[in-house]
N, C-alpha and C positions, 0 to 999 in steps of 0.2 A: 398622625397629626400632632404637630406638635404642644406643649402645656404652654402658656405663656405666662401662669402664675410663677412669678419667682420662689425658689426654695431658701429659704431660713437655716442655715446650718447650726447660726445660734441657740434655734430655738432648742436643739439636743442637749444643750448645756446650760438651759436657762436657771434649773432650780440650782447647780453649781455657784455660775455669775452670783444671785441671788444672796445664798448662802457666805458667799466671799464677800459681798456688798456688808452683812450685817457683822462678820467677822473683821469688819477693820480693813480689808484685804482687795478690794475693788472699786476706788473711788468711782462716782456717777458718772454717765455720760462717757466720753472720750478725753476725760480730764486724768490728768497723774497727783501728785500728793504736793500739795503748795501750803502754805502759812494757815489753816482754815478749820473749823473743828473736828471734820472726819478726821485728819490727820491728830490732832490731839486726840482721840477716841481711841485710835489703832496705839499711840505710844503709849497709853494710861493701860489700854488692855492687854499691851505686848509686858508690858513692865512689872506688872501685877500680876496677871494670869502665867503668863507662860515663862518670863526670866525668874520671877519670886519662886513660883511653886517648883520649875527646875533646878534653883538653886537649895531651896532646904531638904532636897534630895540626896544632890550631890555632895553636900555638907556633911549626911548623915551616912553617906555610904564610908569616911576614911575610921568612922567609929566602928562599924563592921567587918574590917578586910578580912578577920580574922574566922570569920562565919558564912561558909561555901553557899549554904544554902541562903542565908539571908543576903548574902552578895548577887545571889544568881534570881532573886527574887525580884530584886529592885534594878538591876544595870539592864537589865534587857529593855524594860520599860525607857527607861532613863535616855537608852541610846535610841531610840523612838522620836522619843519626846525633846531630843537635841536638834535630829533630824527635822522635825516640824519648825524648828527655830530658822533652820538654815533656809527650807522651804519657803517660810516667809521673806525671808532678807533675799531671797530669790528673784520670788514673784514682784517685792517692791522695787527692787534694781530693776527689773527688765516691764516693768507699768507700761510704759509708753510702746515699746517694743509688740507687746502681748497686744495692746489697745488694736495696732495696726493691724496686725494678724488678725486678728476679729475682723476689721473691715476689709480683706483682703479675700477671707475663705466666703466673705457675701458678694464679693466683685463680679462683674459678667462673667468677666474667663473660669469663673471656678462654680458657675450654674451649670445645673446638669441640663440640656437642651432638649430632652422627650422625656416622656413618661416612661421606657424603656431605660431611659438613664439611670430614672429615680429607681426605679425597679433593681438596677445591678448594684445602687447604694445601698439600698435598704440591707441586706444582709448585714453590711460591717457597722448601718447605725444599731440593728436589734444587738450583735454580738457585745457592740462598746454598754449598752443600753444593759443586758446580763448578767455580764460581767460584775460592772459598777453594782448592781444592786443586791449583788451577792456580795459584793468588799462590804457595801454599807449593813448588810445582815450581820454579820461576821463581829465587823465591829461595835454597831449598837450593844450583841448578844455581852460582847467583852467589857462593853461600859458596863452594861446591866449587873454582869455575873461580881465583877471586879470593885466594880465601886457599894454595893449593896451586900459583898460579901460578911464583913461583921456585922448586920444585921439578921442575915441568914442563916450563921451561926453563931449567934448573940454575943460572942466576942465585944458587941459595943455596952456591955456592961462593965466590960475593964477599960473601958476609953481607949479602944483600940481602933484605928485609922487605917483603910483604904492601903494608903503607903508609908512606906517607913520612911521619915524624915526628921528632922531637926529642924526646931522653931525656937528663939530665943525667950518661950515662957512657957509654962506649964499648960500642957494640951488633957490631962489627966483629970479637969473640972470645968464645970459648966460657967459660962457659956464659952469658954475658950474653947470646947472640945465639937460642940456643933459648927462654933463658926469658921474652924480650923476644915469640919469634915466639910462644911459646905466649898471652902476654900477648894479643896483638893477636886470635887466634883466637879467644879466650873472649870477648875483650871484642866484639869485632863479630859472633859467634853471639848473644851476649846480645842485643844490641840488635836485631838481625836479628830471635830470638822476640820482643821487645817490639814492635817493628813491627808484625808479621804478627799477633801474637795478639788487640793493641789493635785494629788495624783490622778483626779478624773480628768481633768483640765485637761494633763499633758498624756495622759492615753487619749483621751479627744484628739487634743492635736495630731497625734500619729495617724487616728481614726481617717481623720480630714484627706491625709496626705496619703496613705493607701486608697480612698474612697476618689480622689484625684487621677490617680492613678487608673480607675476603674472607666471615667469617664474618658480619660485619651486614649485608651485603647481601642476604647467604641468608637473614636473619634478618628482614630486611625485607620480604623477596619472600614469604616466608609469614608472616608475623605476624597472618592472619587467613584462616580459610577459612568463607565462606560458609554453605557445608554442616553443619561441625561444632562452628564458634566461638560463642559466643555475642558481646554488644558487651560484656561486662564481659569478657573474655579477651581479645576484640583488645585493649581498653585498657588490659591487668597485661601483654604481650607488647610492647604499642608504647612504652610507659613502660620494656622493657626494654630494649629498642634505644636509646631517648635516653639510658641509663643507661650501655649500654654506650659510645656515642660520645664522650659526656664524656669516661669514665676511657680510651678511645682519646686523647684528644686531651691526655690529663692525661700520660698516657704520651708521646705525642711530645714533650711542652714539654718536661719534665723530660730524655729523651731528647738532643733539642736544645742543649738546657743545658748537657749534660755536653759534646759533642764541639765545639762552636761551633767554640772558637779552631783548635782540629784541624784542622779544614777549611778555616776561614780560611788557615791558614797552611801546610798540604797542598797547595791550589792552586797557591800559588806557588811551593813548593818542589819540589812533583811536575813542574811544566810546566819550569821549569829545570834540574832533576835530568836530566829526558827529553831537554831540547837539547843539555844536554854530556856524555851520553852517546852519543847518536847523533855527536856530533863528535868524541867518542873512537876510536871505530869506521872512522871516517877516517884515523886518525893509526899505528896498531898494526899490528902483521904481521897478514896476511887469517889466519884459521882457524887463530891461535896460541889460549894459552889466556888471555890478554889481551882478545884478539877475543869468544870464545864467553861471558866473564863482562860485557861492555860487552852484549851481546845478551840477555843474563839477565836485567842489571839493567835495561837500556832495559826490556823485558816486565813486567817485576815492579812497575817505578815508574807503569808505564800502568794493569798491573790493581788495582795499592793505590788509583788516582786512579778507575777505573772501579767499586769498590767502592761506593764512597761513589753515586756519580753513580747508576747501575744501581738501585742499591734506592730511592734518594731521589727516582726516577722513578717507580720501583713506586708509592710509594704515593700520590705525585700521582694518575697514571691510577686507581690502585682507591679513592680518595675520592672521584674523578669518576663514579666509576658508582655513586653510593649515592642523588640522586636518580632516577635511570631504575630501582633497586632497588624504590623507594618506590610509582612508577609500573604495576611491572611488575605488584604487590600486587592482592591484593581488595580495591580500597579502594572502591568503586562504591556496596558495597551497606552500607556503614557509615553510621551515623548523624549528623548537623550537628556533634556536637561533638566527636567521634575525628577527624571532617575538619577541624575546623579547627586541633585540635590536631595535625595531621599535617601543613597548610599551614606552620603555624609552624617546625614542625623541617625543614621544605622548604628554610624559609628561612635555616636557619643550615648546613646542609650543601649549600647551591647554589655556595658556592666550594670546589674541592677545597685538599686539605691541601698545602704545600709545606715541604718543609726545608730550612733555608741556613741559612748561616754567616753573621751578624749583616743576613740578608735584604740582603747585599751579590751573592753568590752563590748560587742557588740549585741544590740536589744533583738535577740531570737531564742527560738526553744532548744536550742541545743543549751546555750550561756544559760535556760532558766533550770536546765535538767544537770548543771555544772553547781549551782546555788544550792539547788537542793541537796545536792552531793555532801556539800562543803556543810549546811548545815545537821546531816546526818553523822560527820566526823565533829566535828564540835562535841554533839551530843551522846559518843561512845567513849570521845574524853573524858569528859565530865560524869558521865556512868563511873569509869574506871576509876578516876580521882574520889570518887565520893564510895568505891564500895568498900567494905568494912576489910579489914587485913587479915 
């Protein structure tokens, strides 16, 4: 019997939406960014929080080139926290775009039509659902260990700070030096949820579009029953399956669209990130709280990269089984022309679906088990560079 309760896809991504809405990063309703205060909210908090506090960064690393370790301490973080910039000028570029998509994966064609359906989704919303709350573990652990670190080991009695940076006044006295550390807090929590939230979003998004995929299969495997079909019902059923596969595939591009450069440029900063952190780990007292934040963020940089990878395998594999879907079907006792018209659409879903970043990379576990490669040579460089003569 079939549900007739509609399913909420949104609702998986509500505390996300949510979270974006308070960051500047998700105007209300089905609106994009116009003349109005949210948008002065997002430029005052983008300008302040995350270009100020990146910039007294960057400033202070040309004072250090000369010192491996405090180079390798601060750019890993840095090229993160760039990344989160781009994320944002992303996510606001493609507003309207992202809007539609939302009301696209709520559309009829993209409801699951039984309880059997709901049932073959639930797996990839629990894995998206896992996943994510392990990045978010990861990362909190990293704010915690990282930002409370000179308090942990009293370091903040030398007016020592969180990160190394350059400020055009003395950070060595009160209250310069609280409102400096409070500075750095806010700004690197910010970007921390920019991070995590962007990157849940567009694992969602993959989520959706494998979990699609799940639905036309089943959709395909019955689209006709012998028994009780007649051939003008297989043929309003089979027509909705090509109906659906399209706007699946409408959906990935646009999808696509939006995260390309992300990924492009997530590869190589996640696979570097991961090698000078692991070679942090090397360098810090064993099980201080320097230590347990370099473990964090090693973790958190692996799972933000396995994000991507994980779902964008998912739906390789379940667009591969959409002709053995077609196969499984009553298609025997149909008639010359639903078969031939079913040959055809054989032939356009005979290659499954792939998503990559400008088809330079493509998002699966082989490219995520190539990342971790790349940032295990990083981190025997930098071993080697840094061991004594």
């Amino acid at each position: 019997m079939k549900d007739v309760t509609r399913f909420d896809w949104k609702r998986t991504i509500r505390i996300n939406i949510t979270a974006l809405k308070i960051l500047g990063l998700w105007p209300a309703h089905n609106d994009s960014y116009g003349c109005n205060l949210y948008t002065l909210y997002e430029i005052v908090v983008m300008v302040f929080f995350e270009i100020g506090f990146i910039f007294s960064q960057t400033v202070n690393l040309f004072f250090i080139l000369d010192d491996l370790q405090a180079v390798t301490e601060i750019i890993f973080v840095s090229l993160m926290e760039m990344l989160a910039i781009l994320k944002s000028y992303c996510l606001i570029k493609n507003m309207k775009m992202l809007k539609q998509l939302m009301m696209t994966v709520n559309s009829d064609l993209f409801q699951p039509k039984s309880l059997q359906q709901r049932d073959l989704i639930q797996p990839s919303l629990n894995a998206w659902k896992t996943i994510v709350s392990l990045f978010w573990f990861f990362t909190v652990g990293w704010l915690f260990f990282y930002c409370f670190c000179p308090i942990f080991d009293r370091s903040f009695r030398k007016y020592r700070l969180p990160f190394l940076a350059w400020y055009p006044y003395k950070t060595k006295t009160s209250p310069q030096y609280e409102l400096t550390y409070l500075h750095q807090f806010i700004g690197i929590t910010y970007l921390a949820l920019v991070d995590v939230n962007i990157d849940s979003l567009i694992a969602a998004l993959n989520m959706y579009i494998g979990a699609q995929f799940d639905i036309l299969c089943d959709d395909l495997k019955n689209f006709h029953d012998s028994k009780s079909d007649t051939s003008a019902d297989a043929k309003k059923k089979l027509k909705q399956c090509i109906q659906h596969h399209r706007e699946i595939l409408k959906f990935a591009e646009y999808a696509n669209q939006f995260y390309n450069w992300l990924v492009f440029v997530e590869f190589f900063v996640g696979g570097f990130s991961i090698g000078l952190s692991m070679f942090q780990l090397t360098i810090v007292i064993p099980f201080s709280g320097e230590f347990y934040s370099f473990i964090s963020y090693s973790n958190c940089i692996s799972l933000q990269v396995f994000l991507y990878c994980w779902f964008g395998n998912e739906i390789e594999v379940k667009s591969a089984k959409l002709p053995y879907a077609v196969f499984a079907s009553d298609w025997t006792s149909l008639p010359p022309e639903i078969k031939r018209d079913l040959v055809i659409f054989l032939l356009r879903i005979h290659r499954p679906l792939k998503m990559s970043a400008f088809g330079l990379f493509n998002l699966s576990l082989e490219t995520f088990v190539k990342i971790m490669r790349t940032a295990w040579s990083y981190f025997a460089l930098l071993r080697q560079v840094n061991s004594p003569k």
